[in-house]
PQR file of N, CA, C, O and H, with PARSE charges and radii, in Angstrom:
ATOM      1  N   UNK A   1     119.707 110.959  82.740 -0.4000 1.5000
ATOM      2  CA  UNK A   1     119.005 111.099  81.478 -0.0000 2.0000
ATOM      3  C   UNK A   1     119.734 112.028  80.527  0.5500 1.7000
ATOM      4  O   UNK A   1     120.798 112.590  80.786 -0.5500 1.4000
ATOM      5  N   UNK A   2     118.972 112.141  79.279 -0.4000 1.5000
ATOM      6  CA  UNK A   2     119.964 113.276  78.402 -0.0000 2.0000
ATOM      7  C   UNK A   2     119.456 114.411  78.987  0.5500 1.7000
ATOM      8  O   UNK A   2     118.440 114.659  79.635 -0.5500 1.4000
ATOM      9  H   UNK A   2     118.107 111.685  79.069  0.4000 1.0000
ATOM     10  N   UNK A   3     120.725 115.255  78.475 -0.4000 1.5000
ATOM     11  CA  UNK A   3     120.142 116.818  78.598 -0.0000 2.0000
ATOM     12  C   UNK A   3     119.459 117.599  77.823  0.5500 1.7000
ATOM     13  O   UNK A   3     120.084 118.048  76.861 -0.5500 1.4000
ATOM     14  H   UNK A   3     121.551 115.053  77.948  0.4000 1.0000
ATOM     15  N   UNK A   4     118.085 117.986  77.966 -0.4000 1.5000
ATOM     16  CA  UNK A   4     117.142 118.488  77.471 -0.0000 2.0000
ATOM     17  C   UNK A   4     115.840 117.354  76.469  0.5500 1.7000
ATOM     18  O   UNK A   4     115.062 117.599  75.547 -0.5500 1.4000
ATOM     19  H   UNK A   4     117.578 117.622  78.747  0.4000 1.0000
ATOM     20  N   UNK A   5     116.212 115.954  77.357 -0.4000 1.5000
ATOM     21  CA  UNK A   5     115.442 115.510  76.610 -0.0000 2.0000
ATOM     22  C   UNK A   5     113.795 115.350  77.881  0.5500 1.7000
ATOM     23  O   UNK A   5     113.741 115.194  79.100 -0.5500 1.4000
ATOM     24  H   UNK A   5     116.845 115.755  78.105  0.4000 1.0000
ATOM     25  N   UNK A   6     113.038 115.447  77.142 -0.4000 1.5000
ATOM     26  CA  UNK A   6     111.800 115.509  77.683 -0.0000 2.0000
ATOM     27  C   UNK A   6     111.561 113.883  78.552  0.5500 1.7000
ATOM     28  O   UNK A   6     110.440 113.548  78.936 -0.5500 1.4000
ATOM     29  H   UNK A   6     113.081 115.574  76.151  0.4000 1.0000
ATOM     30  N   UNK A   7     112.362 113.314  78.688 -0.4000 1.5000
ATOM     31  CA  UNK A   7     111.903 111.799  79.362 -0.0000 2.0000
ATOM     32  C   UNK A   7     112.642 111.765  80.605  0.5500 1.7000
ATOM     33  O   UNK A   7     112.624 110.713  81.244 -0.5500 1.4000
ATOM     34  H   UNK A   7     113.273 113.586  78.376  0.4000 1.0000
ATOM     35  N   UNK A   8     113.662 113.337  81.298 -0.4000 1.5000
ATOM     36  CA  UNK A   8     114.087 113.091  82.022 -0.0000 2.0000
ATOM     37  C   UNK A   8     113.138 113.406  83.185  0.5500 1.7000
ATOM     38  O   UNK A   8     112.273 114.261  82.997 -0.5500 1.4000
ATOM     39  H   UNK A   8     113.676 114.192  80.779  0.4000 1.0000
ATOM     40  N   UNK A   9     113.238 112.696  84.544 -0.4000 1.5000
ATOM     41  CA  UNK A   9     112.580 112.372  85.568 -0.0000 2.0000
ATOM     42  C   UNK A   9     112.602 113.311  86.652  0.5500 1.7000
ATOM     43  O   UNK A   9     111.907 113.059  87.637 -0.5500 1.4000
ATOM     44  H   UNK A   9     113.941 112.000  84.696  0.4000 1.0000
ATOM     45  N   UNK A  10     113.678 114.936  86.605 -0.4000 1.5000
ATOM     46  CA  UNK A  10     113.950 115.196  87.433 -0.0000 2.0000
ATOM     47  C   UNK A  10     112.596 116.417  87.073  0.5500 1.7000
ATOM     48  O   UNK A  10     112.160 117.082  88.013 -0.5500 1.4000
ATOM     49  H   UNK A  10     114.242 115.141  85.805  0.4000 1.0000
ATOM     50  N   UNK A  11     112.124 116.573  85.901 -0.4000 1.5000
ATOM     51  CA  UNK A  11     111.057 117.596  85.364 -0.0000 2.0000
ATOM     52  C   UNK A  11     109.953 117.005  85.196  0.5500 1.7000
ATOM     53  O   UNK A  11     108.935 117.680  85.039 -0.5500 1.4000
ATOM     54  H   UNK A  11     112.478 116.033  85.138  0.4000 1.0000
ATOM     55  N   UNK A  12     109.913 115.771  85.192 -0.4000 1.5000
ATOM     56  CA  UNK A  12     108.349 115.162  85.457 -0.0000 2.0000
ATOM     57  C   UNK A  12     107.146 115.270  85.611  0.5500 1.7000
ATOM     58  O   UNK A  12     106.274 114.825  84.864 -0.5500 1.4000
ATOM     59  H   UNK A  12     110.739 115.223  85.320  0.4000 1.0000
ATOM     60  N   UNK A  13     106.970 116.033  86.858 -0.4000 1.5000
ATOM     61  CA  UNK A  13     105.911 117.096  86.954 -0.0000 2.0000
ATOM     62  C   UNK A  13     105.892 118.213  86.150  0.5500 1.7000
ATOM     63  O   UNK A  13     104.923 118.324  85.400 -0.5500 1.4000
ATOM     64  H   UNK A  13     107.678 116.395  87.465  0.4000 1.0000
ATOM     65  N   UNK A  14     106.740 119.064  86.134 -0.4000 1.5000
ATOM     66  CA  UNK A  14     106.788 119.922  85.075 -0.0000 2.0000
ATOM     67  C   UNK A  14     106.086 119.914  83.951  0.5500 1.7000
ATOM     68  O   UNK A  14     105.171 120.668  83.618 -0.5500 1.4000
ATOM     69  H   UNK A  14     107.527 118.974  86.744  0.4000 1.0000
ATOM     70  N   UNK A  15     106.473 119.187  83.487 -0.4000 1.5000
ATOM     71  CA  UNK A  15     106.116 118.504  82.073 -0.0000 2.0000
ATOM     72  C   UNK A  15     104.938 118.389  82.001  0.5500 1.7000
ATOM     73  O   UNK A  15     104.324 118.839  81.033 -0.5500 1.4000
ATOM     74  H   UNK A  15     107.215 118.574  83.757  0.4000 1.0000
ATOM     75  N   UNK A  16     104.317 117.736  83.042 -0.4000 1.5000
ATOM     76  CA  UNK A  16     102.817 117.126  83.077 -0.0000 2.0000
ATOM     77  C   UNK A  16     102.085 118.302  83.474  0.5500 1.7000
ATOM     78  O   UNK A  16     100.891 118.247  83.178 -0.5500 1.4000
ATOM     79  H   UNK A  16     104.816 117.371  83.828  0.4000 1.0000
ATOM     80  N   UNK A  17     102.458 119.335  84.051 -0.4000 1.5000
ATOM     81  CA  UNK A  17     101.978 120.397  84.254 -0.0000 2.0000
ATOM     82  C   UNK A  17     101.637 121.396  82.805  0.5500 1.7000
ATOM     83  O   UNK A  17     100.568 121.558  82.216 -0.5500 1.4000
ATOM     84  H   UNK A  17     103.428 119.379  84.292  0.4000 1.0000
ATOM     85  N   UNK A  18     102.913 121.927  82.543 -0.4000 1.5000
ATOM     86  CA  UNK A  18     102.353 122.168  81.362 -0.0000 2.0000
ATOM     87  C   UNK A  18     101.925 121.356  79.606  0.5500 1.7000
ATOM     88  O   UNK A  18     101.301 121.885  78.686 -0.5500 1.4000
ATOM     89  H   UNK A  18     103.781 121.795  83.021  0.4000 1.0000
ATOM     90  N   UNK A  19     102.439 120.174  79.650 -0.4000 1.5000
ATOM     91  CA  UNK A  19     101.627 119.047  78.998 -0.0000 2.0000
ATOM     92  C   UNK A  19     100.542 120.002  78.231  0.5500 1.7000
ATOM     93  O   UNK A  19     100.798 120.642  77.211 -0.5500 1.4000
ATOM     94  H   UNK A  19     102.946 119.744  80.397  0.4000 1.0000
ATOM     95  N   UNK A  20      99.197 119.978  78.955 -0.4000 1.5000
ATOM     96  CA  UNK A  20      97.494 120.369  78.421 -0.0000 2.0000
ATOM     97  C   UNK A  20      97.627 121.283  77.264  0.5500 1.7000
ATOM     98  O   UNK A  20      97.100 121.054  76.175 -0.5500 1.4000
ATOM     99  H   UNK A  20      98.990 119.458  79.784  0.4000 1.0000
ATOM    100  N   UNK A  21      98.634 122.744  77.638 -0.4000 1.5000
ATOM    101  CA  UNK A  21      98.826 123.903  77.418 -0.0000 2.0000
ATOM    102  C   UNK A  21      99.462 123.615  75.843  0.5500 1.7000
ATOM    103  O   UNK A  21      98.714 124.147  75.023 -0.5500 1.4000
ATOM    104  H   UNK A  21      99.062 122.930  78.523  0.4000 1.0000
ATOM    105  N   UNK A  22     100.290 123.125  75.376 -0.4000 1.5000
ATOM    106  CA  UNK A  22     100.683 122.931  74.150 -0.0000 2.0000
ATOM    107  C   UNK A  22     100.134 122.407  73.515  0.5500 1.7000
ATOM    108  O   UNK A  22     100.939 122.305  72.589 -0.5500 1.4000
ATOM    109  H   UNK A  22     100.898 122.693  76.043  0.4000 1.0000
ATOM    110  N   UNK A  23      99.142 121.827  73.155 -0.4000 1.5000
ATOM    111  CA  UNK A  23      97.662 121.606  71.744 -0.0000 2.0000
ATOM    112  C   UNK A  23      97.250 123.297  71.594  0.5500 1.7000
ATOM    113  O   UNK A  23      97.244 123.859  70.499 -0.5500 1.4000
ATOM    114  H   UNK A  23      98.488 121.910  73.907  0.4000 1.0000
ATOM    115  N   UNK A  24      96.992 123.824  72.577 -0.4000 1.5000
ATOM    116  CA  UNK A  24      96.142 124.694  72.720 -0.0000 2.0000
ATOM    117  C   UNK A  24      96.531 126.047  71.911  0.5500 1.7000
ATOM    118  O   UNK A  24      95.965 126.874  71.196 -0.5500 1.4000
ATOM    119  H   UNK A  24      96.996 123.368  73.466  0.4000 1.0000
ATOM    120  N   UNK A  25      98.310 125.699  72.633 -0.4000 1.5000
ATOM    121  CA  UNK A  25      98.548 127.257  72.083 -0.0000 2.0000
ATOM    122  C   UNK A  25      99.318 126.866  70.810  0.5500 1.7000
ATOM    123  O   UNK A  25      98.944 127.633  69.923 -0.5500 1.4000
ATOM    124  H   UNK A  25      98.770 125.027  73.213  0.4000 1.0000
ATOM    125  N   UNK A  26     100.347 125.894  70.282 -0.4000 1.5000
ATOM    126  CA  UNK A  26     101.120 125.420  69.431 -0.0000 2.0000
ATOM    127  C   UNK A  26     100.725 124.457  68.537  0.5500 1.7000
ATOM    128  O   UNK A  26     101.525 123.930  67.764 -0.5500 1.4000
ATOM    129  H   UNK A  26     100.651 125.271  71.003  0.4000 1.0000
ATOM    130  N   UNK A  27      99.339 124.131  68.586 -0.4000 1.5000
ATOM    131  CA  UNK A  27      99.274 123.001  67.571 -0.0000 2.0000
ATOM    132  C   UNK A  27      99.585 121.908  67.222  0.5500 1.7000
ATOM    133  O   UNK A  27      99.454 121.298  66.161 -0.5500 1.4000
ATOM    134  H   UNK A  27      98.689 124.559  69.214  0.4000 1.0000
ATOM    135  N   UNK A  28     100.292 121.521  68.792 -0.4000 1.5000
ATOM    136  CA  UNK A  28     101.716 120.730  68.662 -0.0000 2.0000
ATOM    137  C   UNK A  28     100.834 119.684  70.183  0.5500 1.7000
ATOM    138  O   UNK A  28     100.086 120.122  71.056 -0.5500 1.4000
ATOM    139  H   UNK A  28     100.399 122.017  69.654  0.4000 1.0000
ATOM    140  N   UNK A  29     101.309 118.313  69.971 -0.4000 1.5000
ATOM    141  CA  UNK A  29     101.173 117.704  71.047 -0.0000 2.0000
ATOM    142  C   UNK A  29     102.069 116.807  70.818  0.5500 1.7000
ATOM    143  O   UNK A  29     102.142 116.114  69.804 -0.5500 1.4000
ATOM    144  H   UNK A  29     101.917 117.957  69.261  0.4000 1.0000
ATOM    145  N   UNK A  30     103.359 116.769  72.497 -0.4000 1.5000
ATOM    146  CA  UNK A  30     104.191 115.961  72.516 -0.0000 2.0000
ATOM    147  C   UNK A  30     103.949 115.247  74.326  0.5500 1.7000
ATOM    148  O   UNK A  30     103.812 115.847  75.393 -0.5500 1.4000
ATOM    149  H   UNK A  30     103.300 117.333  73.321  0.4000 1.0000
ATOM    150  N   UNK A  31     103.982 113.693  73.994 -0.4000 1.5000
ATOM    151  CA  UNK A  31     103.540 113.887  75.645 -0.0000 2.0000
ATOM    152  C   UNK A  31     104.997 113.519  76.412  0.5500 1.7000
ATOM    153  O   UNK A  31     106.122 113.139  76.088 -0.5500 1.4000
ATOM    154  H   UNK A  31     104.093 113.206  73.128  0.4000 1.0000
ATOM    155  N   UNK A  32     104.365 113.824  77.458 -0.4000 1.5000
ATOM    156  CA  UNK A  32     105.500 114.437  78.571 -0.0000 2.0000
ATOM    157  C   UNK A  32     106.808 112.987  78.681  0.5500 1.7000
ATOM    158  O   UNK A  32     107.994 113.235  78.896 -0.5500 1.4000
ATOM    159  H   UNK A  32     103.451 114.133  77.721  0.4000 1.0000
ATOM    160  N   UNK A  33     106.381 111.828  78.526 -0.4000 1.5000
ATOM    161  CA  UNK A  33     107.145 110.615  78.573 -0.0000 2.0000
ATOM    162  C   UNK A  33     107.824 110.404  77.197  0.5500 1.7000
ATOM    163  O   UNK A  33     108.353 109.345  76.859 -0.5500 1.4000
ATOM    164  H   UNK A  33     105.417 111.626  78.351  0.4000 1.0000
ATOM    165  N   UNK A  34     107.764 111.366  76.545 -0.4000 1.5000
ATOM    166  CA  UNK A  34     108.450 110.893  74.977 -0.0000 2.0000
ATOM    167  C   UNK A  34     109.777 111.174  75.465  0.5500 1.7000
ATOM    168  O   UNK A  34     110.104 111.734  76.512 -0.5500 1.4000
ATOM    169  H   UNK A  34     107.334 112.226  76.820  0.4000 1.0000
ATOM    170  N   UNK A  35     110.624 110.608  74.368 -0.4000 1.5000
ATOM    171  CA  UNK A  35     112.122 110.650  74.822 -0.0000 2.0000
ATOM    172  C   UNK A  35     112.696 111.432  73.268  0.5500 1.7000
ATOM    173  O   UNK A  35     112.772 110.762  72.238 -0.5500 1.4000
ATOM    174  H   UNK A  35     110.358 110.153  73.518  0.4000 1.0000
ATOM    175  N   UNK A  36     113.097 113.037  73.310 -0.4000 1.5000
ATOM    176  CA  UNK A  36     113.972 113.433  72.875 -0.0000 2.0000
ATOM    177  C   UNK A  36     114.688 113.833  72.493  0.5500 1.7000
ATOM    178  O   UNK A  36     114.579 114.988  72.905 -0.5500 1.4000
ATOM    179  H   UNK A  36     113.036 113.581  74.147  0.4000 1.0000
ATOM    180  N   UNK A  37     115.743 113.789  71.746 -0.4000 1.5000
ATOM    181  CA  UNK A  37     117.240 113.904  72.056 -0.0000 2.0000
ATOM    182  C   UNK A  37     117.598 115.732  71.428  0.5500 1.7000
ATOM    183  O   UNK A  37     116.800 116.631  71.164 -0.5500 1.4000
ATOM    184  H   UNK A  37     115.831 112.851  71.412  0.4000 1.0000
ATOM    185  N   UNK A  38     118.903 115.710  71.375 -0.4000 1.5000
ATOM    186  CA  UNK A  38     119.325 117.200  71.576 -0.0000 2.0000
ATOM    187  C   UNK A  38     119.215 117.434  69.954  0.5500 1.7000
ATOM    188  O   UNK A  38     119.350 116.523  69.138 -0.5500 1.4000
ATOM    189  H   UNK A  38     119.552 114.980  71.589  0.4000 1.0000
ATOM    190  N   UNK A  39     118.917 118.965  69.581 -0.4000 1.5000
ATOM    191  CA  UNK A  39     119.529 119.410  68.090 -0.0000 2.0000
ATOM    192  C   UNK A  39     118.018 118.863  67.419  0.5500 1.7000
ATOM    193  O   UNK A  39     117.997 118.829  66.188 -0.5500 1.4000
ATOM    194  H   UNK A  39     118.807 119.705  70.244  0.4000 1.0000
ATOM    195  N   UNK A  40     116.545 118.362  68.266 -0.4000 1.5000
ATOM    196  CA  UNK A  40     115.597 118.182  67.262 -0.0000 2.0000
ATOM    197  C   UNK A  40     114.629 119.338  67.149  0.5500 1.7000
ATOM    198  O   UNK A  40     113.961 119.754  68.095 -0.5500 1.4000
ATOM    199  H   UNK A  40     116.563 118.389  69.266  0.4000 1.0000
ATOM    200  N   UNK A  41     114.592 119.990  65.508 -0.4000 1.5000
ATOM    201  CA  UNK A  41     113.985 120.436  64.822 -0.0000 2.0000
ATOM    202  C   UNK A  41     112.334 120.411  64.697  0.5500 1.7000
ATOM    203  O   UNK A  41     111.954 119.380  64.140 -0.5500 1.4000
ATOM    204  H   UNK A  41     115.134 119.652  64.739  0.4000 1.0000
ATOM    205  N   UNK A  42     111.402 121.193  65.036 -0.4000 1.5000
ATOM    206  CA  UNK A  42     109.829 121.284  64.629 -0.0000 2.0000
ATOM    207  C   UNK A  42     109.616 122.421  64.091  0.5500 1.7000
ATOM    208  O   UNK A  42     109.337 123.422  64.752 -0.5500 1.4000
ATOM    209  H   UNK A  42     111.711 122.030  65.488  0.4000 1.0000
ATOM    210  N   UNK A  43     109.754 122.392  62.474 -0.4000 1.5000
ATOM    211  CA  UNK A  43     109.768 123.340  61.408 -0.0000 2.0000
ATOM    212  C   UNK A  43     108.236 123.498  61.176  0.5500 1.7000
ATOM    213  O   UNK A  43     107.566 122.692  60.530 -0.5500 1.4000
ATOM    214  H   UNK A  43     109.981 121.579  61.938  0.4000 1.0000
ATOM    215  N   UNK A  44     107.737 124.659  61.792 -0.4000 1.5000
ATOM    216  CA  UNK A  44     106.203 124.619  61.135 -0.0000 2.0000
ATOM    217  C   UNK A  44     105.441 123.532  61.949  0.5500 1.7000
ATOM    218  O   UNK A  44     104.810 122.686  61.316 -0.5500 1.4000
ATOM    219  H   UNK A  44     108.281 125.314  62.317  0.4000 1.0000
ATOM    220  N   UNK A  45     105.457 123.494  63.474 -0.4000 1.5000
ATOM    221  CA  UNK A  45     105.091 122.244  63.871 -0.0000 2.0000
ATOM    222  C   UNK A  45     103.510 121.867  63.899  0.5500 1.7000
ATOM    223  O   UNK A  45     103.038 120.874  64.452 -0.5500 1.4000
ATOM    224  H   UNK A  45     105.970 124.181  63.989  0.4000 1.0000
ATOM    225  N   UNK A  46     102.730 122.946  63.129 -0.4000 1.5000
ATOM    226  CA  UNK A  46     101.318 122.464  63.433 -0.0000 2.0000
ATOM    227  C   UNK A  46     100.750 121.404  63.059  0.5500 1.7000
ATOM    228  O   UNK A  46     100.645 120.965  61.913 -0.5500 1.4000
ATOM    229  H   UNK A  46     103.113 123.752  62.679  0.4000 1.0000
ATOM    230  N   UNK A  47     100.355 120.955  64.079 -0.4000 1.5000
ATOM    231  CA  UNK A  47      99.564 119.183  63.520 -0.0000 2.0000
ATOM    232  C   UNK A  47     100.671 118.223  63.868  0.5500 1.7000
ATOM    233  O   UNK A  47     100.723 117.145  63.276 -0.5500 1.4000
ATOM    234  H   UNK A  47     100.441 121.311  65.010  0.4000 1.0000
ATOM    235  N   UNK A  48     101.429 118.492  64.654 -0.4000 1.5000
ATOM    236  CA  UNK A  48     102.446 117.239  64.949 -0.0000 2.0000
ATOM    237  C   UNK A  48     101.731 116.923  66.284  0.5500 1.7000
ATOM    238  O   UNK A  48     101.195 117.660  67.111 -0.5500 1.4000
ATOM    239  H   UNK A  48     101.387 119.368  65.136  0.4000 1.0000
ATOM    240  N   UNK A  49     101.912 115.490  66.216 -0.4000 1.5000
ATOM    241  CA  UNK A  49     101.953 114.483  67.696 -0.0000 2.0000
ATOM    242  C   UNK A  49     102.919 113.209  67.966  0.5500 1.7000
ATOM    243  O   UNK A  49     103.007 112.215  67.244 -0.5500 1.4000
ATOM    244  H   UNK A  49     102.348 114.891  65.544  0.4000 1.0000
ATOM    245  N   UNK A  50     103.738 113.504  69.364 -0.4000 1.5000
ATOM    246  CA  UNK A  50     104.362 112.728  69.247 -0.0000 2.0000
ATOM    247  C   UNK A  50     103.923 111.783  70.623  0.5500 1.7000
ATOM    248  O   UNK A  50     103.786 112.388  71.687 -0.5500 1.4000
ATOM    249  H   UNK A  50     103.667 114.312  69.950  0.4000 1.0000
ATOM    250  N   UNK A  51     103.688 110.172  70.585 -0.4000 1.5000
ATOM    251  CA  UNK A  51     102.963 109.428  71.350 -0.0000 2.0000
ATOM    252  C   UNK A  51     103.991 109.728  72.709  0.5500 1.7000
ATOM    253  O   UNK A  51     104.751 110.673  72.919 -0.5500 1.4000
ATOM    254  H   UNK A  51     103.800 109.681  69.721  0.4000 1.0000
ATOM    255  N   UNK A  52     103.728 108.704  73.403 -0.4000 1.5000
ATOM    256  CA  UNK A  52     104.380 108.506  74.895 -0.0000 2.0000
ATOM    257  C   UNK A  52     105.713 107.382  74.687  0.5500 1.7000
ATOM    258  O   UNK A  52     106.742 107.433  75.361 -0.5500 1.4000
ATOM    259  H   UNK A  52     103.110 107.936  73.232  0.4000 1.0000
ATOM    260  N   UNK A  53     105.397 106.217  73.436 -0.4000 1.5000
ATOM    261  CA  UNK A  53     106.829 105.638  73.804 -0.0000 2.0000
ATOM    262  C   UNK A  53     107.501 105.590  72.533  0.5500 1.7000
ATOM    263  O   UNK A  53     107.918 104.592  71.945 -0.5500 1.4000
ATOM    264  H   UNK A  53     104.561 106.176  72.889  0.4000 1.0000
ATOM    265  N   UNK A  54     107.572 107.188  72.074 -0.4000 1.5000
ATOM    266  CA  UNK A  54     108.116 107.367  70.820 -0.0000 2.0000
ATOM    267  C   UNK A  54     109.675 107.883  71.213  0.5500 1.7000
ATOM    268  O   UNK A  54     109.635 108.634  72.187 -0.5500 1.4000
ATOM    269  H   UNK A  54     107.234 107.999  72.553  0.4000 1.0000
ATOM    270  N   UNK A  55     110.733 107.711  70.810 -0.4000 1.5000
ATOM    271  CA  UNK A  55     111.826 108.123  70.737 -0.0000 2.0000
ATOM    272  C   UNK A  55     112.483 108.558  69.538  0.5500 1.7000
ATOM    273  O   UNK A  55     112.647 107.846  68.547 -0.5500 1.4000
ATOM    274  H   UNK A  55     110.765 107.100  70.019  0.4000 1.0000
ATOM    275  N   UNK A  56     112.865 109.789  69.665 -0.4000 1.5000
ATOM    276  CA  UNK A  56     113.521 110.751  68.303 -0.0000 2.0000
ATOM    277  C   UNK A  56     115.161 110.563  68.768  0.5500 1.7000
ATOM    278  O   UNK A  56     115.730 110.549  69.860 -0.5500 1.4000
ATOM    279  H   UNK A  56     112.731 110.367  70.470  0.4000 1.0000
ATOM    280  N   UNK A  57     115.539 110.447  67.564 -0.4000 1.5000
ATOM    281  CA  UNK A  57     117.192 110.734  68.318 -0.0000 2.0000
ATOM    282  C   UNK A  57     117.386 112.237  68.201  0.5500 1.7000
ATOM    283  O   UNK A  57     116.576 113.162  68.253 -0.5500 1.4000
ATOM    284  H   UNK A  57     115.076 110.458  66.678  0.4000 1.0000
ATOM    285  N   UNK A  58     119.072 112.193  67.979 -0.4000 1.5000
ATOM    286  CA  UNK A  58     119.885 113.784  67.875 -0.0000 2.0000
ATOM    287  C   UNK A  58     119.923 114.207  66.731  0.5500 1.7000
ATOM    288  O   UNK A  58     120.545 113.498  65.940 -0.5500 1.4000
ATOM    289  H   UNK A  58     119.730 111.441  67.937  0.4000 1.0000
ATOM    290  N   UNK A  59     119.433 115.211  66.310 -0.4000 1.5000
ATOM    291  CA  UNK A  59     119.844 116.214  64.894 -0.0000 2.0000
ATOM    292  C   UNK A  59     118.625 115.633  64.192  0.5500 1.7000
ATOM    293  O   UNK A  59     118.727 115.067  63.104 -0.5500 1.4000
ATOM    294  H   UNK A  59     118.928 115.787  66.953  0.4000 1.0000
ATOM    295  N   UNK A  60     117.601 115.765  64.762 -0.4000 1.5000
ATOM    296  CA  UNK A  60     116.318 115.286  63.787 -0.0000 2.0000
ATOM    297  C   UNK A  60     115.534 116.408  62.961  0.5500 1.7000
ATOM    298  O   UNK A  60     115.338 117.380  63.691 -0.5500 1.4000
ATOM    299  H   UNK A  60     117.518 116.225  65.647  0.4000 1.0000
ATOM    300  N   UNK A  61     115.120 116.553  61.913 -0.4000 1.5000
ATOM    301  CA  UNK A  61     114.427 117.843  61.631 -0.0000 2.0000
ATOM    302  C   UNK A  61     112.776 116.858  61.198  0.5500 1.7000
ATOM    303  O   UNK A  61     112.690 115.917  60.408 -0.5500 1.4000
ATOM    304  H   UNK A  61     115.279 115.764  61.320  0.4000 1.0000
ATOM    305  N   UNK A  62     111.647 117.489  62.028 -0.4000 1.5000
ATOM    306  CA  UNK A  62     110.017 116.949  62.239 -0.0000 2.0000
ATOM    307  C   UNK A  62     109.440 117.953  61.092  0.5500 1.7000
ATOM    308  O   UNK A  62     109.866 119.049  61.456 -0.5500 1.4000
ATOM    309  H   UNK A  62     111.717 118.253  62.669  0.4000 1.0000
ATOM    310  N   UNK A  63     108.962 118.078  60.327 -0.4000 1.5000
ATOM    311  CA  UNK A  63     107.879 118.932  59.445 -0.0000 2.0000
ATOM    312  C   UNK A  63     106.908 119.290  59.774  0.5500 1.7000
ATOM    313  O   UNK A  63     106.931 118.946  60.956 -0.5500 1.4000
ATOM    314  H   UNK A  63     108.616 117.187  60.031  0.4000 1.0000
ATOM    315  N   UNK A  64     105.281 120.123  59.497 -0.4000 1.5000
ATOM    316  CA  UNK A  64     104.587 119.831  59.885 -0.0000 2.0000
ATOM    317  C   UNK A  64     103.510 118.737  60.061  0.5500 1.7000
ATOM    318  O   UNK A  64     104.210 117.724  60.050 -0.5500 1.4000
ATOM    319  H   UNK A  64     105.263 120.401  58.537  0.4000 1.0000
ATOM    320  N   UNK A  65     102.065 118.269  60.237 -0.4000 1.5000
ATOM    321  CA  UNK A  65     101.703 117.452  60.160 -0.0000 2.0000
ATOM    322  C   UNK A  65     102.015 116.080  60.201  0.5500 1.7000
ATOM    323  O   UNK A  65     101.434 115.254  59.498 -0.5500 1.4000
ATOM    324  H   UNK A  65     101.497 119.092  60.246  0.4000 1.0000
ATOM    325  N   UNK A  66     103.034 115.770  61.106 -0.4000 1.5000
ATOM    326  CA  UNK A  66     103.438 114.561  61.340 -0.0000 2.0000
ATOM    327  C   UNK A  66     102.742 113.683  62.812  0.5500 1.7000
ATOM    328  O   UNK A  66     102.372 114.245  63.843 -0.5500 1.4000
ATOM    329  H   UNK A  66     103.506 116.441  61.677  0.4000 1.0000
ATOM    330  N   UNK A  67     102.702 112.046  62.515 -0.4000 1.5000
ATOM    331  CA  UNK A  67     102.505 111.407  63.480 -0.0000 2.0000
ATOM    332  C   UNK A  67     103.669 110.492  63.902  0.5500 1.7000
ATOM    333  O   UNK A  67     104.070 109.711  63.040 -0.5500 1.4000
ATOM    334  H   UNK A  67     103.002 111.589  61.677  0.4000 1.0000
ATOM    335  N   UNK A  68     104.299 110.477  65.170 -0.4000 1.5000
ATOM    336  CA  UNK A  68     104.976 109.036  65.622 -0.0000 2.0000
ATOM    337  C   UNK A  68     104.571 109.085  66.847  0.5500 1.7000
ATOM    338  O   UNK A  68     104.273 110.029  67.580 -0.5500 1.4000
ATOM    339  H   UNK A  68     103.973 111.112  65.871  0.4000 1.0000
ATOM    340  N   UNK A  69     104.601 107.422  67.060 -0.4000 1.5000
ATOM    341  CA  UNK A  69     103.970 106.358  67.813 -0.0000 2.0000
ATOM    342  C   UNK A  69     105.236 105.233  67.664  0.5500 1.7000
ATOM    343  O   UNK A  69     105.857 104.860  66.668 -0.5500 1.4000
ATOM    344  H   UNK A  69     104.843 106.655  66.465  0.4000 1.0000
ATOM    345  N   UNK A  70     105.329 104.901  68.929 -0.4000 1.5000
ATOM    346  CA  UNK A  70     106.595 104.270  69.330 -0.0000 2.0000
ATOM    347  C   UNK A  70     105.908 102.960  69.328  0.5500 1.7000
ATOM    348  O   UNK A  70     104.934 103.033  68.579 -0.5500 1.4000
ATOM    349  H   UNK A  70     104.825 105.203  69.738  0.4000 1.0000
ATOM    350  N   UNK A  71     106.042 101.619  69.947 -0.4000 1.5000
ATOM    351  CA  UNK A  71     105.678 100.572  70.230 -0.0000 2.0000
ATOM    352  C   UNK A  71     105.681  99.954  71.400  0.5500 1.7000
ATOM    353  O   UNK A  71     106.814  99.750  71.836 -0.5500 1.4000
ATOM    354  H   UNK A  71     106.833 101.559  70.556  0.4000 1.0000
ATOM    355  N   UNK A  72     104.698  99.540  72.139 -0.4000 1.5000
ATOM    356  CA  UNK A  72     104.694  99.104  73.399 -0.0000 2.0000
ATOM    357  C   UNK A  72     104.997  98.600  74.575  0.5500 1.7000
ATOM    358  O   UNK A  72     104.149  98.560  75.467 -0.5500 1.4000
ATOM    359  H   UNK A  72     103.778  99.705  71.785  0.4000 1.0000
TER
END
């Protein structure tokens, strides 16, 4: 998988472990199966969600209040 991207398999659990914990404390919900990539940016991330089969590439900058949702 890439390095440091959240879809790799060897942190899996991890992920899903702390998963719950980030709405709570960050404002932020990304779920644990999203895929991505290195160099991405969450400027002000409150109110972002990113779905399960959403994929960001490399060098992305996210704003706040954003939604993506990948496709099925």
């Amino acid at each position: 998988g890439r390095r440091g991207s959240l879809g790799e398999s060897t942190r899996k659990g991890e992920k899903r472990h702390l998963h719950p914990l980030f709405p709570e404390l960050q404002r932020v919900d990304i779920h644990p199966d999203a895929r991505i990539g290195e160099g991405v940016l969450l400027d002000h991330a409150t109110g972002v969600v990113i779905g399960e089969t959403t994929e960001v590439g490399n060098d992305v900058s996210i704003l706040q209040n954003v939604m993506l949702r990948g496709t099925g």
